[in-house]
Phi, psi and omega in degrees: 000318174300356186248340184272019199239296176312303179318309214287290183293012153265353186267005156266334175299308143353293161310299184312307206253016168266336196264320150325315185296289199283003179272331180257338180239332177113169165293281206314323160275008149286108173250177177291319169316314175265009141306294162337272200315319195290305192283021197037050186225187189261145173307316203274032188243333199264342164299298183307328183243341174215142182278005195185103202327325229260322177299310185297324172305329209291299176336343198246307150354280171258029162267339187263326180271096187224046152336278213303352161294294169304339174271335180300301196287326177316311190275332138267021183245285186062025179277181203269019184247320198309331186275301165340312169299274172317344137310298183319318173313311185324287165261015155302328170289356162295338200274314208261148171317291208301327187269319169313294198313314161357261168356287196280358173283347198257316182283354187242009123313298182302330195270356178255353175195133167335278117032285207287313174317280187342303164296318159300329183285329173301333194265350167273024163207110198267127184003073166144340196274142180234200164054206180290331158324308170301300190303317184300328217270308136330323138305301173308300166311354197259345189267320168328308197268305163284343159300304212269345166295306181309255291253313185272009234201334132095025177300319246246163145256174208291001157265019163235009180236014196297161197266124147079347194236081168232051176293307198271012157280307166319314201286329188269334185260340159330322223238323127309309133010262154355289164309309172319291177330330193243344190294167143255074247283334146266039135249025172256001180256072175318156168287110164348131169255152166332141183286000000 
């Protein structure tokens, strides 16, 4: 039980210090070798639990980027609470540093490479929803983001960017949100007219 105990916690050191790394350096100038050196273990132990940088990123994606549940349940519950609900979820990892930085270490990964974009938009869309649900759902994750960019980017005014306190940012973003929620994303485009 004690080596399963051990196992369990250098492949969380690991993580812990790949998701850090690429939160401050980026994918592409993170290597395994400072994951290792970060996490105190031999390079060749992060082989054993991931089969690639490439893997350990999808991994650090989805322990940090963690949407696609709540969008799951958004899109069946759709009651007159779900953009509320679903904010609130939304942006509880805004409140903790270490997990904001994350984030914003994934997107700015994501902004440095395909691969790595790619992978995040899978993990902001849960498996099988397509159609128009993907598109509302791609609308929400593009505001998601750019708020929480602004809000860290210090844009926002300060009673939306206030620390530990984001009731009146649900409150003030509900209502796109909503919308989003309800539209129809193809009659939300008009058609090109005609010569």
């Amino acid at each position: 039980m004690a080596e399963t105990r051990g196992a369990a916690g250098s492949r969380r050191a690991i993580m812990r210090s790949a998701a850090d790394l690429f939160a401050e350096l980026g994918y592409r100038n993170t290597s395994l070798r400072a994951v290792a050196a970060d996490a105190g273990c031999d390079p060749a132990l992060i082989g054993h639990y991931f089969t690639s940088k490439e893997a350990l990123y999808d991994a650090v994606v989805a322990e940090t980027v963690r949407p696609a549940e709540i969008f799951r349940e958004a899109m069946t519950r759709r009651d007159p609470g779900t953009a509320e609900w679903l904010l609130r979820h939304a942006v509880t990892d805004w409140g903790d540093p270490v997990q904001r930085r994350r984030i914003l270490g994934v997107l700015r990964s994501a902004l440095d490479l395909p691969a790595a974009r790619e992978r995040m938009s899978q993990s902001l869309v849960p498996e099988g929803v397509g159609g128009a649900d993907e598109i509302r759902l791609a609308l929400i994750s593009s505001l998601l983001v750019g708020v929480m960019t602004s809000r860290h980017m210090g844009l926002l005014p300060p009673e939306l960017s206030a620390e530990g306190d984001s009731s009146e940012l649900v409150r003030v973003l509900a209502p796109a949100v909503a919308a989003f929620l309800t539209a129809d994303p193809a009659g939300a485009v008009p058609a090109p007219a005609g010569d």
